[in-house]
C-alpha atoms as one frame of an Amber mdcrd trajectory, in Angstrom:
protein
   0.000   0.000   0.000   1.577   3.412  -0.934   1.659   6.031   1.415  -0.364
   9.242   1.629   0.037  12.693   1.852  -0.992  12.609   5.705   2.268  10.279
   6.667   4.436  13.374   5.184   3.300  16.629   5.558   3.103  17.755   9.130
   4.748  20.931   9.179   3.957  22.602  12.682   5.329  19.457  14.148   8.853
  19.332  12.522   8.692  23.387  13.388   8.301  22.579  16.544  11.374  20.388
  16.648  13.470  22.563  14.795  12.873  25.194  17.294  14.263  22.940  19.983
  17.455  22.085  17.976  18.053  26.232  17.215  17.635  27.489  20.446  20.033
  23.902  21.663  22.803  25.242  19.348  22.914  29.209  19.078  23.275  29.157
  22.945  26.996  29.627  23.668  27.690  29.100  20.696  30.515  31.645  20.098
  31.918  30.947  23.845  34.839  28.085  23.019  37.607  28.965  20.032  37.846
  27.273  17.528  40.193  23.934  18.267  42.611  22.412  16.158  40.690  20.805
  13.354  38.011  23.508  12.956  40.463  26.280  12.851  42.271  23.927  10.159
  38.720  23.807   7.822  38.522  27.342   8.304  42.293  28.311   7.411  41.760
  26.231   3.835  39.285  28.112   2.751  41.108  31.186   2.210  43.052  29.440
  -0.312  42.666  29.142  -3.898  39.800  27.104  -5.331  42.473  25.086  -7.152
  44.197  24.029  -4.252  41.646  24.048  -2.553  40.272  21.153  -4.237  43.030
  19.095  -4.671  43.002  18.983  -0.907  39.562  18.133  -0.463  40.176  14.758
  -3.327  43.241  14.257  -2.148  43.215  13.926   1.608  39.584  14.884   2.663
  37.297  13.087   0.696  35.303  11.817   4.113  34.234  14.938   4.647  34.449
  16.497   0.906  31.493  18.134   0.716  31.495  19.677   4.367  34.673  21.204
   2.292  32.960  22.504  -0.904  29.949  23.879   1.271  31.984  25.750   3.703
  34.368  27.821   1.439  31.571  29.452  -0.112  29.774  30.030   2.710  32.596
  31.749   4.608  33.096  33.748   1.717  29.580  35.240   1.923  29.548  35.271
   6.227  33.444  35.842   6.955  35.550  33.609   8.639  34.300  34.364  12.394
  34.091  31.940  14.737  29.845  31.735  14.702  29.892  32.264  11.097  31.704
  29.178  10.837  29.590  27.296  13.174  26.880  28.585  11.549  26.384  25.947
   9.326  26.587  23.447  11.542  24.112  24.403  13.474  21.532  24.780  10.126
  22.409  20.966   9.303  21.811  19.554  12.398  18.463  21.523  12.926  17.359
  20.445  10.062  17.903  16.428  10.632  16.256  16.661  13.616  13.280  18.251
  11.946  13.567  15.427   9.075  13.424  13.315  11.636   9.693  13.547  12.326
   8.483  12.380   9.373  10.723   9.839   9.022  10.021   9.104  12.460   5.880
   8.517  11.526   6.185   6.645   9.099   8.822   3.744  10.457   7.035   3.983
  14.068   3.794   4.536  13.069   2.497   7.401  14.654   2.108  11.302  14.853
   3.818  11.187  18.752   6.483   8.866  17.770   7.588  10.907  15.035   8.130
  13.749  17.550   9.229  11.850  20.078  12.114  10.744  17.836  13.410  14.670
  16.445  12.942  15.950  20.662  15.050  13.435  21.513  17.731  14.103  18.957
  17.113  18.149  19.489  18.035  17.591  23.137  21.161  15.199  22.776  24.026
  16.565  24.446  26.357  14.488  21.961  24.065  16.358  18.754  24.560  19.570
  20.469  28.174  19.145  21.294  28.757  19.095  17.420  26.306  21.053  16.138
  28.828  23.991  17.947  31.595  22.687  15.813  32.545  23.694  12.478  32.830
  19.964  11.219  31.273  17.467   9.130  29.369  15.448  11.893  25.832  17.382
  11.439  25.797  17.274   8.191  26.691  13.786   8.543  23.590  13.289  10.493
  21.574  15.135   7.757  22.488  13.007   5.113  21.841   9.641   7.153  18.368
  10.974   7.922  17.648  12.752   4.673  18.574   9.708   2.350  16.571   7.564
   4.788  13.839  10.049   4.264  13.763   9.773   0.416  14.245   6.271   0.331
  10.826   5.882   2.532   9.281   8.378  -0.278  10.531   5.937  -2.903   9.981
   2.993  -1.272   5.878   4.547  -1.053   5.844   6.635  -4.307   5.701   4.877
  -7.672   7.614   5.848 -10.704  11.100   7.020 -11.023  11.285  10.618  -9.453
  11.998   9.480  -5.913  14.196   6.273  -6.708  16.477   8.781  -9.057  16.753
  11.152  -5.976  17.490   8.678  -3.776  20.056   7.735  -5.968  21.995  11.235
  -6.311  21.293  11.597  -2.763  22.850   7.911  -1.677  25.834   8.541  -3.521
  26.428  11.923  -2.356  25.976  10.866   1.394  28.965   9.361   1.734  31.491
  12.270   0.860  29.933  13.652   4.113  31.573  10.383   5.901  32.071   7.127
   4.547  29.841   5.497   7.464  26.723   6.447   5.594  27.037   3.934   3.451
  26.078   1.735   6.140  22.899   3.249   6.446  22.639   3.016   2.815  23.230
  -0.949   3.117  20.215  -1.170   5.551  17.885   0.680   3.318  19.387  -2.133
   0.721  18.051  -5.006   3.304  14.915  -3.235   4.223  13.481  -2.767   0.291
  14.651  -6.699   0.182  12.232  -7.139   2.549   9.554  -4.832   1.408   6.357
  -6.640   0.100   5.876  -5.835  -2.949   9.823  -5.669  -3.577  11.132  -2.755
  -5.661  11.822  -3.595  -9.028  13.869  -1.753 -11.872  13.385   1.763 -10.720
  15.195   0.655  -7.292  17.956  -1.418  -8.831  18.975   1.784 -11.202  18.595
   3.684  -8.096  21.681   1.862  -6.395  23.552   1.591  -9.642  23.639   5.327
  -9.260  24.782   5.134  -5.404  27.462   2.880  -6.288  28.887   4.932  -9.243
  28.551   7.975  -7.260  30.187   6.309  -4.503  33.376   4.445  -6.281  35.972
   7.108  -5.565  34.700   7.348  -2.015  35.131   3.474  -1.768  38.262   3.504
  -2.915  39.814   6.219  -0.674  38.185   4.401   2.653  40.164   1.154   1.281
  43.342   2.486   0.687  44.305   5.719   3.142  45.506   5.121   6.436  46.649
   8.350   7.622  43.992   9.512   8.582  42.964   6.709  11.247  46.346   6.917
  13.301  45.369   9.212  15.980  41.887   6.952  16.603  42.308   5.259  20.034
  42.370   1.085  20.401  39.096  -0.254  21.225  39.336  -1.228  24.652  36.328
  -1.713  27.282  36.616   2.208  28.526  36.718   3.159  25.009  33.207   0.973
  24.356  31.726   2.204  27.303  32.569   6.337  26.670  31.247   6.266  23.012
  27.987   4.454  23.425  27.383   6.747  26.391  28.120   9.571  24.315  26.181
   8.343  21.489  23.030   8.317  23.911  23.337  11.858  24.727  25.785  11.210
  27.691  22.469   9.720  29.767  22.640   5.538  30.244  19.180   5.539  31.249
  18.937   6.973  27.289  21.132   3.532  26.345  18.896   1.255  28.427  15.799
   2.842  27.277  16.783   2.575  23.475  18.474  -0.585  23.623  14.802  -2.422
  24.965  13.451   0.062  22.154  15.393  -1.616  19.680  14.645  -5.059  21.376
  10.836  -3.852  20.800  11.066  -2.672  17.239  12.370  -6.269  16.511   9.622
  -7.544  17.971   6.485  -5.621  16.722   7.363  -3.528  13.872   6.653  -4.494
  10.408   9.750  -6.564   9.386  10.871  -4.223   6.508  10.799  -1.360   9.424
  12.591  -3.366  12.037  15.299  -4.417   9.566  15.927  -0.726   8.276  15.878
   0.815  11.932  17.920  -2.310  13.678  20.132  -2.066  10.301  20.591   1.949
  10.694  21.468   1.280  14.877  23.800  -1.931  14.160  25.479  -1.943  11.128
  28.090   1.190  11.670  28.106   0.010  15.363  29.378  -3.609  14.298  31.301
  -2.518  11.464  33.332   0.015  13.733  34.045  -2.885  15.490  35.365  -4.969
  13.693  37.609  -2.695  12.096  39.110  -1.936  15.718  39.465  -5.778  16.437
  41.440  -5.508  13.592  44.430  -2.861  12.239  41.877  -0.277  11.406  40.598
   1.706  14.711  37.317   3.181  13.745  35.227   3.262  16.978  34.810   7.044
  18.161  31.491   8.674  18.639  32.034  11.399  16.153  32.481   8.510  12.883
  28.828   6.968  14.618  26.546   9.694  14.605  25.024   8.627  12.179  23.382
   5.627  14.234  22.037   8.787  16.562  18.631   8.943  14.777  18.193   5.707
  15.242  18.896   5.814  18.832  16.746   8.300  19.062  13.867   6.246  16.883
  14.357   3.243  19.185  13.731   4.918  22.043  10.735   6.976  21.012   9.600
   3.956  19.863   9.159   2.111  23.712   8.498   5.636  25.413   5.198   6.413
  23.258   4.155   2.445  23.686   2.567   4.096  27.078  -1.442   4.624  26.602
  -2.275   7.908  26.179  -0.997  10.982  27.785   1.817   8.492  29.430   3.483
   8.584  26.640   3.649  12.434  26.215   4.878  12.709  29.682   7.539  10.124
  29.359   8.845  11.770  26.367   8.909  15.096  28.261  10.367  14.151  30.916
  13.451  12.320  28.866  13.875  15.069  27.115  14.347  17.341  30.396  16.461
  14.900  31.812  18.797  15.006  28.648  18.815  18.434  29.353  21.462  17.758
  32.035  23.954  17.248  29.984  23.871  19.685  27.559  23.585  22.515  30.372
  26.660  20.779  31.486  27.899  21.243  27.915  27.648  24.976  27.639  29.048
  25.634  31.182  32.708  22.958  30.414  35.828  24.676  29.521  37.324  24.290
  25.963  39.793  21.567  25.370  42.472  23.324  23.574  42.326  27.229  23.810
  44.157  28.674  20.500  42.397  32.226  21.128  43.576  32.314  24.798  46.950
  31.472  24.180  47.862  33.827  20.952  46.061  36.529  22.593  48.861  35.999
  25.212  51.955  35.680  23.203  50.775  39.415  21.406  50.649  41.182  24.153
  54.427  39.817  25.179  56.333  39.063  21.674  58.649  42.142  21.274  59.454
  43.330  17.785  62.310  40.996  16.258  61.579  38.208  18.489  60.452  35.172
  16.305  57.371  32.610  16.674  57.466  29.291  16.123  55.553  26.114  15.962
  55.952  22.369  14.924  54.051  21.398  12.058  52.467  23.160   9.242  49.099
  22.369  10.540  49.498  24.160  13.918  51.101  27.364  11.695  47.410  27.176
  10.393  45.561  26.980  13.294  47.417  29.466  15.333  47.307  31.841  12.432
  43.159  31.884  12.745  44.001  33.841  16.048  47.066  35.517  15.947  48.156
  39.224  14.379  50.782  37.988  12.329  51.690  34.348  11.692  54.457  31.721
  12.989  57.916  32.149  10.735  60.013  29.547  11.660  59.422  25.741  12.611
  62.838  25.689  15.229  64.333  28.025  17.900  65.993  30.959  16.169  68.265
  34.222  16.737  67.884  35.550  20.621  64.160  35.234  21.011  61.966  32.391
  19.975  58.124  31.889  20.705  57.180  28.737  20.432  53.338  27.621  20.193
  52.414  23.690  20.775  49.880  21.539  21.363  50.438  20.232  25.208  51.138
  17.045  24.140  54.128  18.468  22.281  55.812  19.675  25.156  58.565  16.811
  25.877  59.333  17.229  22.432  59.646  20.819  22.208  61.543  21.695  25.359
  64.181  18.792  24.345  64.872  20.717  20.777  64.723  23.888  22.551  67.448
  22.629  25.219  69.773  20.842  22.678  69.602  24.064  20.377  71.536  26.064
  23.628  68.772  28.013  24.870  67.017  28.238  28.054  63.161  28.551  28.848
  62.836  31.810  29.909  58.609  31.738  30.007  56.153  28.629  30.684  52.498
  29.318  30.323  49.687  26.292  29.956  46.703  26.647  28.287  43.806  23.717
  27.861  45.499  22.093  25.205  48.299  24.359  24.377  51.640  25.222  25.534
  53.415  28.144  25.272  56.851  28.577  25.518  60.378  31.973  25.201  63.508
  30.274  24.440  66.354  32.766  25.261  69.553  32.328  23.596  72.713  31.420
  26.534  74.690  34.231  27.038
């Protein structure tokens, strides 16, 4: 049976949510600086298109079109710390308001729906990154978008919707390769559907795959990128799926019996797309850290939020009438916690703070330095004129480094014959004179 224009079109709801998810991310959201890898996105754009883009294909494709988004936009906004942030906020306002119809239709119901975009709207691990200038929100966009047009296909008949799902499945994934494990559930659930897809569907994923080759092949073959991704231990586990529920285990508990539920009740093409959408990038970022390939960290899984946020709609509006309202309310206050907690925490690496105080104390002649071209980016966002050396030079050298640097640092410093004349710590960063021995 094809779906109606009643399982879609439900504005003042998704509204609703959306307001939630604004008001979640403006607030504070100009407080922190921007840290390493933001300040990084934001430094690239100022250069060339031409470079520009062989960056983005040749190092960045997981997040290539984060890249070709942003440049533009900070042309038109500036290169401010909200304006960059900016869009990170719009992308992850609008999954959660995506959400609710995608929300009705796999859960059946107007409440559920709702439920389902609150729940995302009030996740401290949503908000956390929708005050970023990264990927992850638009991540989470595309994983709920695509899932939304493939439900519009999957209920529509004709070409239109299988043809967009198609451009929009193979575009996913250059927001982060893990959406093509939510792409892989759809696959199972339309295997499931009754009646199956037929040619419209199958032309559909030759178009995702095409679109998705040169994606493919840079997840297979770069490593680089994948280095700085911690083991998967038990502490590990436990941090990122508490993260992943908004930083509330009572969240976990109540969307792991969720999921338990949707197995049990929902319409098997429903349960196998929603337990698909929750377990596939879960399992598959496991086994990549059982093996050489360390993949499990919350930011790579947010795409499995909205279905964390489905499953646990899903057993909260299962109570009979008002019940169900409440319970929803009253998760969504207590998820609350956290983000207030959020807003209130200290940065973890303070760039802003710490060039702020090397120009009020760098003399005239004295040089700056830091380690790596990548920090000479970042710390030029903040500073009033950037880093010119990479080493300890003439009388007088600044040096600017991330604190886990500092062994490092104060050894070349040392063996170069000069003496630390000025220590100051920032979260993050270290700051360091080196005066030439007299």
């Amino acid at each position: 049976m094809r779906s109606g224009r009643r399982f879609w079109v439900r504005p003042f709801d998704s509204l609703a949510v959306a307001t939630v998810s604004v008001l979640a991310g403006v607030i504070a959201l100009g407080k922190k600086p921007l840290w390493m890898d933001e300040a990084i996105d934001v430094q690239w754009t100022y250069l060339a298109w031409s470079e520009y883009l062989s960056i983005v294909f040749r190092s960045e494709m997981g997040q290539a079109l984060w890249l070709l988004l942003l440049k533009p936009w900070l042309s038109i906004a500036g290169h401010g710390e909200v304006s960059a942030r900016v869009p990170a906020v719009l992308f992850a306002v609008a999954a959660c308001a995506l959400l609710v119809p995608v929300g009705r239709r796999l859960l059946g119901g107007r409440l559920p729906g709702v439920a389902a975009g609150l729940l995302m709207a009030c996740s401290a691990f949503v908000v956390a990154w929708e005050q970023q200038a990264r990927t992850y929100t638009l991540t989470l966009f595309a994983s709920v978008a695509v899932t939304y047009v493939f439900l519009r296909a999957l209920h529509s008949s004709g070409w239109r919707w299988w043809l967009i799902y198609g451009l929009v499945g193979g575009l996913s994934v250059y927001t982060h390769f893990f959406v093509g494990l939510v792409l892989l559930a759809h696959a199972a659930a339309a295997l499931t559907f009754k009646p199956r897809p037929g040619r419209p569907a199958i032309y559909a994923g030759a178009i995702v795959v095409l679109l998705a080759l040169p994606a493919t092949a840079f997840a297979m073959t770069t490593q680089t990128q994948r280095g700085w991704i911690p083991p998967l231990t038990g502490d590990v586990l436990k941090d990122t799926v508490h993260s992943l529920a908004g930083g509330r285990w009572a969240i976990a508990a109540v969307a792991l019996a969720g999921a338990g539920l949707v197995a049990m009740r929902a319409d098997r093409w429903k349960a196998v797309l929603v337990i698909g959408w929750l377990g596939l990038p879960l399992a598959t970022a496991t086994a990549l850290s059982l093996g050489d390939h360390a993949a499990f960290i919350g930011r790579y899984l947010i795409s499995v939020v909205p279905a964390v946020s489905l499953c646990a709609a899903y057993l909260l509006t299962r109570a009979p009438a008002w019940w169900g309202a409440a319970l929803v309310l009253a998760a969504c206050l207590w998820s609350l916690g956290p983000v207030a907690a959020l807003y209130r925490s200290q940065t973890f690496e303070d760039w802003r703070a710490a060039a702020a105080y090397v120009d009020t104390r760098r003399a005239d002649g004295e040089h700056l330095a830091v380690t790596t071209d990548f920090l000479a980016l970042v710390t030029g966002y903040y500073l009033r004129s950037d880093p010119d050396s990479r080493a300890v030079r003439g009388d007088v050298t600044w040096f600017m480094a991330a604190a886990v640097e500092r062994r490092a640092v104060e050894h070349q410093i040392r063996g170069r014959g000069y003496i630390i004349a000025q220590r100051k710590a920032f979260p993050g960063v270290l700051v360091l004179k080196a005066v030439r021995r007299t």
